[in-house]
N, C-alpha and C positions, 0 to 999 in steps of 0.2 A: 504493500500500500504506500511506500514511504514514496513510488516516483513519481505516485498520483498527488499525494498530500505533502506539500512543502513544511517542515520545522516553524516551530516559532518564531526562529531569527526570518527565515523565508517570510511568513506571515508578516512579519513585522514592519518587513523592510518594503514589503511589497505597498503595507498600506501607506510607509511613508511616502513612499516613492508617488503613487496616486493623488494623494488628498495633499500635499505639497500647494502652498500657496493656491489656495480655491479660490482666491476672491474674482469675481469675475472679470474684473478685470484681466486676467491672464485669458480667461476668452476670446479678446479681443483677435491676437497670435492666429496665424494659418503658415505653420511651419511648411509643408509642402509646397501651398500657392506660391508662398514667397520664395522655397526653392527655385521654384519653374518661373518666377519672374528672372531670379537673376539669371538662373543658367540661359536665356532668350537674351538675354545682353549678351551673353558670350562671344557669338557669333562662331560656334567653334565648329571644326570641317565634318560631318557622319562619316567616317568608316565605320562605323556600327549598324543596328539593327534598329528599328524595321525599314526595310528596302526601299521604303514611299522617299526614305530620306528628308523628312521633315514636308512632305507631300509632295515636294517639285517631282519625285517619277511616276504621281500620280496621276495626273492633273483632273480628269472626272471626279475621283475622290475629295479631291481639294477642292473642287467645286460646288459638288454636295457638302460637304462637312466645314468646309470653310478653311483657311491658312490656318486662322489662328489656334482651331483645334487641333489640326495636323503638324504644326511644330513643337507641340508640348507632348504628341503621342510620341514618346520618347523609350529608351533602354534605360534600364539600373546602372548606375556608375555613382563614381566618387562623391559629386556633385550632389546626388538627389536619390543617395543612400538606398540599400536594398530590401526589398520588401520580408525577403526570406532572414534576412541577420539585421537588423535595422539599428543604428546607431546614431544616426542626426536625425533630419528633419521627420523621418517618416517617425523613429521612437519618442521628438518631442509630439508629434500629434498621435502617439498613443499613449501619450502619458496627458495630453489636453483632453482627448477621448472619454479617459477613465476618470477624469474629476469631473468631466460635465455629467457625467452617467451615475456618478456614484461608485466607481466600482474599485478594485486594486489592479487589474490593469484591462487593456483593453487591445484586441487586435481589428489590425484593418483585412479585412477579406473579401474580397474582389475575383472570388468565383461563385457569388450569391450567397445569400441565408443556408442554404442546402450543404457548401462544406462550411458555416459553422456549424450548423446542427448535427454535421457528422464528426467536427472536429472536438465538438464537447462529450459525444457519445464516443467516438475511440478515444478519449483521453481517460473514460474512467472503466472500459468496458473492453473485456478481453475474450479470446472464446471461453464457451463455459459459464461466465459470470449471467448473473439474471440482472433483469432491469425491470423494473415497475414502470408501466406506462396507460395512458388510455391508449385503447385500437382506433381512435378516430384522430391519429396522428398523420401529420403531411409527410408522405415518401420517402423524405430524406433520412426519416429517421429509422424507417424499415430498410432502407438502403444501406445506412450505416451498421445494422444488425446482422445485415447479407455480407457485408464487410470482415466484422470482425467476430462474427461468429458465435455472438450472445443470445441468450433465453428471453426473450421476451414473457413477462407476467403480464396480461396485462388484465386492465378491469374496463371493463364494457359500460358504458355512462349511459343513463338516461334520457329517453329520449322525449320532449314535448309530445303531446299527443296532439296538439294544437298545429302547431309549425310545422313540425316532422323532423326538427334538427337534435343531432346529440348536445347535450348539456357536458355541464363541468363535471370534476372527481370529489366525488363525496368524501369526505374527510374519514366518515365510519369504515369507506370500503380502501380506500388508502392504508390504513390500521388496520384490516383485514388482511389484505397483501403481504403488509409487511411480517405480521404473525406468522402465518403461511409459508413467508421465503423471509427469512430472518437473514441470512446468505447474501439478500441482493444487495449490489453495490450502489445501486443508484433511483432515483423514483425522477419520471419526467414526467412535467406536465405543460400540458396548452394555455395560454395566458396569453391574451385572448383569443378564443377559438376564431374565425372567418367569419361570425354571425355577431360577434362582437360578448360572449356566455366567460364569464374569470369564473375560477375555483378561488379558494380559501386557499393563497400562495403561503402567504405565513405561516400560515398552520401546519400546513403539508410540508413543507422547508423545515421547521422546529422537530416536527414529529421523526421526518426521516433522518434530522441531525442525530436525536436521540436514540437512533439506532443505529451509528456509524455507520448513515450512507450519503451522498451528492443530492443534491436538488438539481435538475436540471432544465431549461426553461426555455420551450419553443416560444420567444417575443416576439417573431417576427411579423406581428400584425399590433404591437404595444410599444414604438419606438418612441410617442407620443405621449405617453404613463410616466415618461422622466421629465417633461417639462411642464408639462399643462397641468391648470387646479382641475379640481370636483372629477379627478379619474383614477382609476384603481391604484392600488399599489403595483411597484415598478419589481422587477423581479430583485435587483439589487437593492433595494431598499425592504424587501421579503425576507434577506438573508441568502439567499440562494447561490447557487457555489458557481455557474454560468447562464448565459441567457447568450440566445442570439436572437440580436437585432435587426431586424430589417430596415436599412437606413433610406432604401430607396424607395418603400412604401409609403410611409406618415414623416417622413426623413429629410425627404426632399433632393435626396442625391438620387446619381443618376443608375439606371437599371443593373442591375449583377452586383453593387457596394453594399456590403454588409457592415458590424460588427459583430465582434465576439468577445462579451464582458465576462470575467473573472472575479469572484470574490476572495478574502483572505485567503481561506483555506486551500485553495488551488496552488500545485504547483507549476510556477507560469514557465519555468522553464521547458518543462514536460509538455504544454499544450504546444507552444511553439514547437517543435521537435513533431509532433501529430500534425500539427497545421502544415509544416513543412513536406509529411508523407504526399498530400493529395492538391495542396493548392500551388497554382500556377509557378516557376518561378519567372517568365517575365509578367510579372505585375503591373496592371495597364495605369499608367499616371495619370488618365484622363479621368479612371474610378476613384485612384488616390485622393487628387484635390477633389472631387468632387464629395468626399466622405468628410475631408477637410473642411471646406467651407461651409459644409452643410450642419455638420458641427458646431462651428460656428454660431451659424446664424439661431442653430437652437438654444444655446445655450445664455446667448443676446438679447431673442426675441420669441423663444418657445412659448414663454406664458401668455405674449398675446397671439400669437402665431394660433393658438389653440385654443383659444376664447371666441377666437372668428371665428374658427370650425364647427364649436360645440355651437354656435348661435346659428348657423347655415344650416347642420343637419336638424337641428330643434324645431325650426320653420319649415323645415322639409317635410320633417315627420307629424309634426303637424296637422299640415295641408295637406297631406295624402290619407292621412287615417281619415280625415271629413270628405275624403272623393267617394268611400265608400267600397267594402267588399275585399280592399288590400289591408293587410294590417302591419305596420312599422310599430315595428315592435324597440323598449327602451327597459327602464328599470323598474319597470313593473315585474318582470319576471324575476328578479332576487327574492331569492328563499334562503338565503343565508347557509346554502349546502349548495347542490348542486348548482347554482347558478348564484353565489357567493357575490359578486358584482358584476357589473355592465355598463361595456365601455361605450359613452353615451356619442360619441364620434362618429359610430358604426350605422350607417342609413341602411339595415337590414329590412327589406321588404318582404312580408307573406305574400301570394300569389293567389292560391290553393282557392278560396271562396271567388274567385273570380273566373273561375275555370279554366285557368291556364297554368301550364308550369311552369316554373322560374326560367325556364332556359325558352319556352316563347315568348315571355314577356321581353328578354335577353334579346333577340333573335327578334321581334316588333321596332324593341325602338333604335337597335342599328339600322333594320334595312329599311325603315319607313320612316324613322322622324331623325336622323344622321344623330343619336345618341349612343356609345358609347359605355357601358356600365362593366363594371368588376367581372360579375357572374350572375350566369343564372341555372340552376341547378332543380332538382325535381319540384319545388315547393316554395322556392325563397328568389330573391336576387336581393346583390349587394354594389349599390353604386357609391364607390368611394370618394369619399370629399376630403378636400383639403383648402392650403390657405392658396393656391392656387385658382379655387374657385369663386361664383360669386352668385350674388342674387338672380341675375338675368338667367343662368346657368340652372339654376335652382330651380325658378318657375319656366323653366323650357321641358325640365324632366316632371314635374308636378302636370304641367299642362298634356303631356304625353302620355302618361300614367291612365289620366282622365278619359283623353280620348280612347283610348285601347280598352278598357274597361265598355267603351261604351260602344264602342265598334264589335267588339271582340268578346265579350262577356256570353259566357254557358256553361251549361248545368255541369255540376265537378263527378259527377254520376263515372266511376272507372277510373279516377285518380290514384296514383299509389298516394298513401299520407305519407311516409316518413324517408328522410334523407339514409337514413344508416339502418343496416342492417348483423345483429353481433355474428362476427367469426365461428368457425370451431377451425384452432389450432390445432394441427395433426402433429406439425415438428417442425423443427427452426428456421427461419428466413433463408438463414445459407444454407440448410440441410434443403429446402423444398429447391429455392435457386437451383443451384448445383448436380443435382442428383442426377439420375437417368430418366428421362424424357420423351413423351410421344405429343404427337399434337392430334386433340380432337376435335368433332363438332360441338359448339355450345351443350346440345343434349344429350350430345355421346359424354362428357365431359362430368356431368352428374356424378356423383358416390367417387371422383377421384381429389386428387390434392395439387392444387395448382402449384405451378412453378414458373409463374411469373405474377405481373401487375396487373389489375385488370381497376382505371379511375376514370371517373372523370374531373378534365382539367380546362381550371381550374375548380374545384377548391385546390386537388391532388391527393385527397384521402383516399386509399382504398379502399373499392368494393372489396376485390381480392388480392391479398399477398399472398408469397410464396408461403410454401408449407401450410396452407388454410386449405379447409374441406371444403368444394364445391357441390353446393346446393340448388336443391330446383327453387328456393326462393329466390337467388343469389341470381341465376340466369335469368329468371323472371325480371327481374331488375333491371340487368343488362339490357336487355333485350326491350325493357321498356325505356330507360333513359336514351339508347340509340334511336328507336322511334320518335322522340320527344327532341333529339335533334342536340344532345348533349356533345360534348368534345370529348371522346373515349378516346385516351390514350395507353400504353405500356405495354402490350402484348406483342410478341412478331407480328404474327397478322396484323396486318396494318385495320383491315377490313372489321374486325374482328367478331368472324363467323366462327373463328379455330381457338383452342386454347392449348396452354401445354401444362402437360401431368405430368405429374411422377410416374413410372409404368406402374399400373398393379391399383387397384384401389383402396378404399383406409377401412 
């Protein structure tokens, strides 16, 4: 355990090293930006990489993207320090990172949320070892299990009968888990789910501390929970031992820039060393500053940054629950267990009493009113707002809403109600991945153990992971979200009329 958990002195030094001069003033700093400013004074010749040569061998490119982004899409060197060993500007803005976040340190990760959240699961997770998890977790972290080869425990959430969505981890069944697998190294949880549902972080955090295990913390829809008032608790401020952040969601950087925050007890030297197995090493400086200044500007201007937001979706949700038949759903649903808080940012839409499903409603107001929205999924859609957005915006999707409802409104007669559906685990992500393999029809496919992904994206939850029993509920599903015009991704078959098994049935 000692290369997972760093000493005291490690602890110690780690939280000096973070919380060093918070005043925010030291905010102000874009240790990065200001690299790539100077290094652009340089004027220095490229024999290096990438070939565009600062975009002159481009010139389309440069024309799309612009000069100015194509001379800072740069290589790692002396100047503007290296992502994978980082010692100037990159480690002063993960040590800026980690005091605006709260945390003991912070990495920049720049091949998406998906390797943090695999770099915080191989960091405490080895084959063998079990991990507590809910099943209505985003792919990366089932991918991460495919990886290194751990037991997943997980506990099956509750699901609205209402909505059709899974809910948070109940605190009783969490403490159920752990009695059970007293063994596991680690418990992850969702904070905030995609529908905007928080569990009880603290509780869960304290409880699995009390049995010498990790907290671990899919945030990448909670980047928002460190700057803004009247929204949940932040996972670092939970206690929790990591979290990745998704910085280019509620963040404001640009697509693929993560974080990955650390609390005391982590040993940071050991995550880097993990982050180093899987993520890039030419790390794109275009992600860099962009994680940089986004930083920034959160740590400047988050709490109003987020005041807009919470006033935008307020009036959204609103105005749509009085259109009639749809229901935007907020903090009415806390029951102070399974739905512990709710993050009030989230313009989570029901569909279901209007007789359509989330992914037509999805699928209406792209191809007929040029809108736009997060997702839309059997029952729900989620149109994301931010401080990018504005009122004109607001009553253009409000007025859309309206008229689809009114166009489009019939009987829910044959709806499936619910978004999830619980597993039965046969055997381990990498045992079902891996094994030996046939591919069959959907129907033929029944009473076997799939060995691959079967989602739709996004949310990116699994219907089916590897080593799960495939069920005639499960194909039913299938088979009804592809009708309904969903984004089915992860199987070979592109089509996905085929699946692949393990030979032999469970």
């Amino acid at each position: 355990m000692s290369k997972f958990i760093g000493d005291a002195a490690l602890a110690e030094s780690a939280t000096g090293n973070s919380r060093k001069n918070d005043d925010l003033s030291q905010q102000t700093t874009a240790p990065i930006l200001e690299a790539l400013e100077e290094f652009k004074q340089m004027r220095l010749v490229p024999f290096d990489v990438p070939g565009h040569k600062r975009g002159k061998g481009n010139k389309e490119l440069t024309d799309f993207l612009g000069e100015r982004c194509l001379t800072v899409d740069v290589n790692s060197m002396k100047q503007l320090d290296n992502l994978c060993h980082p010692v100037s500007c990159i480690k002063a803005g993960e040590e800026l990172a980690a005091t605006a976040f709260g945390a003991a340190h912070a990495f920049f990760m720049v091949n998406g949320t998906t390797s943090a959240v695999q770099a915080m699961v191989l960091s405490v997770c080895k084959k063998g070892d079990k991990i507590i998890l809910p099943r209505n977790v985003h792919r990366s972290v089932i991918n991460a299990l495919v990886l290194c080869g751990a037991t997943p425990i997980y506990i099956n959430p509750q699901t609205n009968e209402r909505l059709g969505i899974a809910l948070g981890m109940k605190l009783s069944e969490v403490e159920a888990a752990i009695r059970e697998n007293p063994e596991a190294v680690a418990v992850l949880v969702n904070n905030p789910t995609y529908y905007g549902i928080c569990s009880n972080l603290k509780a869960i955090t304290e409880l699995a501390h009390r049995h010498n295990m990790f907290t671990l913390v899919d945030e990448a829809h909670g980047t928002h929970f460190y700057f803004g008032k009247n929204l949940p608790i932040s996972a670092m401020a939970a206690g929790a031992d990591f979290a990745a952040a998704s910085m280019h969601k509620s963040g404001g950087s640009l697509t693929q820039s993560s974080f990955l925050l650390c609390g005391t007890r982590v040993n940071a030297k050991h995550v880097r060393q993990v982050i180093n197995l899987t993520q890039t090493t030419s790390g794109s400086y275009l992600l860099l500053s962009s994680l940089d200044i986004s930083r920034r500007n959160l740590a400047l201007h988050g709490e109003k940054i987020f005041q807009q937001v919470e006033a935008l979706v307020e009036y959204a949700r609103v105005e749509i629950n009085q259109i009639g038949d749809y229901y935007a759903y907020s903090q009415e649903l806390i029951n102070g267990d399974s739905v512990y808080d709710f993050d009030i940012t989230k313009l989570s839409i029901n569909t279901l009493d209007v007789g359509l499903a989330g992914i037509e409603v999805y699928d209406l107001l792209r191809d007929e009113y040029d809108i736009q929205i997060e997702f839309g999924d059997i029952g729900n859609i989620l149109a994301y707002v931010s401080v990018g957005d504005n009122y004109k915006n607001i009553e253009r999707l409000i007025g859309a809403l309206s008229e689809i409802r009114r166009l489009y409104k019939r009987d829910r007669a044959g709806m499936l109600r619910h978004e999830y559906i619980t597993p039965k685990v046969v055997t381990t992500p990498q045992e079902g991945f891996y094994g030996e393999k046939e591919s069959l029809t959907l129907e033929e496919s029944i009473g076997h153990i799939c060995a691959e992904f079967v989602m739709c994206y996004p949310p990116g939850i699994p219907i089916l992971a590897p080593g799960e029993a495939i069920t005639e509920e499960i194909i039913e599903y299938i088979k009804y979200a592809k009708d309904k015009g969903c984004s089915m991704t992860g199987p070979e078959d592109m089509e996905i009329n085929r699946l692949n098994v393990l030979r032999g049935g469970y």
